[in-house]
N, C-alpha and C positions, 0 to 999 in steps of 0.2 A: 766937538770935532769940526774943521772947516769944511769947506768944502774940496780943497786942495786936496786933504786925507783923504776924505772920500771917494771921490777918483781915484786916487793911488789905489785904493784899496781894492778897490771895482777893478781896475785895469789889473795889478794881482793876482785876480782872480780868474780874471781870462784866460792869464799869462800861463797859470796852474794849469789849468784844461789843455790849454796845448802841451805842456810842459808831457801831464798826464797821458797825453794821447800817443806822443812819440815813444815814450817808457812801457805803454801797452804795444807799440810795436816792437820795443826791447825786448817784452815778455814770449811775443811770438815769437820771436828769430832766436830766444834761448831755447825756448821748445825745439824749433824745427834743427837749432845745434845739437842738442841733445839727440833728439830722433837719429838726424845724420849717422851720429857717433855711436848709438846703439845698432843701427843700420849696418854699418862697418865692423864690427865687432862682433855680429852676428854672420856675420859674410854676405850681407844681404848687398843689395844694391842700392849707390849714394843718393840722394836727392840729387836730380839732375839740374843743373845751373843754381845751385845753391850761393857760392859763389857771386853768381852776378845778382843774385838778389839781394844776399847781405851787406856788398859794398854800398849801395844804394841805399839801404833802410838804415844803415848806421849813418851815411851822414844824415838824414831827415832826423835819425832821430838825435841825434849829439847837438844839431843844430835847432829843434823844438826847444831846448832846456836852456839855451841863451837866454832870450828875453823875461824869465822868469829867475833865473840867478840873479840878473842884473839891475832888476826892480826890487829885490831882496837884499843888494849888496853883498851878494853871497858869490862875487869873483873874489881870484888872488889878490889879495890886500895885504900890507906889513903897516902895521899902524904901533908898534912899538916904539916911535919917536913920538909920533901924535899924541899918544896917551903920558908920556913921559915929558913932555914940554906943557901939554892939556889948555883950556881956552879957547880962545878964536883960532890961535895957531892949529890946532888939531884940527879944526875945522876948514882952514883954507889948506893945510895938506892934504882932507880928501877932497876938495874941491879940484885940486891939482892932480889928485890922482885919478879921479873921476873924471876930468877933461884928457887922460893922458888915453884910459879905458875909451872913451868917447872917440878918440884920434886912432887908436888901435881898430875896432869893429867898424870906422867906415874903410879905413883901407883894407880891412880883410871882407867887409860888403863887394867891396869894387872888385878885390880880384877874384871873388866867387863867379859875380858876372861878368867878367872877363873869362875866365876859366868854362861861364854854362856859353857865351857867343860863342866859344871855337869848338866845345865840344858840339854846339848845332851846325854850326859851318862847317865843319868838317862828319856830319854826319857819322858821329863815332856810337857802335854798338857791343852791348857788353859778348863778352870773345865765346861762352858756349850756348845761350840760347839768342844773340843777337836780335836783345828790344834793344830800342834807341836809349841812349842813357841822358840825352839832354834835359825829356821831358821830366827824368825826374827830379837833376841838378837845377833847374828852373824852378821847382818846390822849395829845393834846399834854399834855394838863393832869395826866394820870395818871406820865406821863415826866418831867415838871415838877416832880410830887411827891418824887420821887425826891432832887430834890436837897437839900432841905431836912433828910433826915437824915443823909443826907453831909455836910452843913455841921455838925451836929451836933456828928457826929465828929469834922471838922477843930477845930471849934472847942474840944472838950476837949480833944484832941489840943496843942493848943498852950497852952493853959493850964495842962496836965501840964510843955511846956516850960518857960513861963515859971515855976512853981512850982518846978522841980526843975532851972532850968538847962541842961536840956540838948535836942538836937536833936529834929525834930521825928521822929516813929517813925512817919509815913505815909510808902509808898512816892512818892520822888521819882525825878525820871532822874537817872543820873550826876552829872552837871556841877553839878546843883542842891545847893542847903542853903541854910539860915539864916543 
């Protein structure tokens, strides 16, 4: 194994942990949904500002699981022409589609921080317990960050394939390949 793998692999890994940490916040915010809704149901009284918690913990968490799909190769892909032409060709189609993913995640990096400056400029607070919500979108956007040099990678990564022919050297699962 080179050393290339090994890093991928390593970086993987890390990628996991965070992936994992935001999914354990999934797990909290299903509970406290859950609670909520037994809460109501029982005619009890709502979790107050549940709401402004869950908007905030769901982007952190939607956005932990980027950079860990994407060093997987585990985004929206159609490779049904790739494998049906097969060779180099299938190989500079995901090179091309991996630059295309690459071109997508920084423009949607940009308008996160676009979106976390006006929400600190304009000092905007969520509507029933009124914390600031910048500090949190500043999170997102920092997690956010992340993927765009993962895509980096992917995308040399596969242009090493398509130059040299052969399979991709990012860790995939089993089952998977090009």
């Amino acid at each position: 194994m080179d050393e290339f793998t090994l890093k991928s692999r390593r970086l993987s890994g890390y990628l996991r942990v965070v992936a994992c940490i935001g999914f354990t916040g999934l797990v909290i915010l299903s509970l406290l949904t859950m609670v909520d809704g037994v809460s109501r149901w029982l005619s009890l009284p709502r979790i107050p500002g549940f709401l402004d918690i869950s908007e905030v913990v769901y982007a952190i968490v939607i956005t932990s699981c980027f950079p860990a799909l994407l060093i997987r190769d585990h985004n929206v892909t159609i490779r049904f022409l790739g494998k049906a032409v097969g060779g180099r060709t299938n190989y500079w189609l995901e090179f091309f589609g991996n630059v295309l993913t690459l071109a997508f995640f920084t423009i949607l990096v940009w308008q996160f921080y676009l979106l976390t400056l006006d929400l600190q400029a304009n000092n905007r607070v969520s509507p029933t317990l009124e914390f600031p919500i910048a500090p949190w979108w500043w999170i997102t956007s920092i997690i956010m960050t992340i993927t765009v040099p993962v895509q980096v990678l992917v995308v040399f990564d596969s242009l090493y394939s398509a130059i040299f022919g052969v399979a991709s050297r990012l860790p995939k699962d089993e089952a998977e390949g090009v």
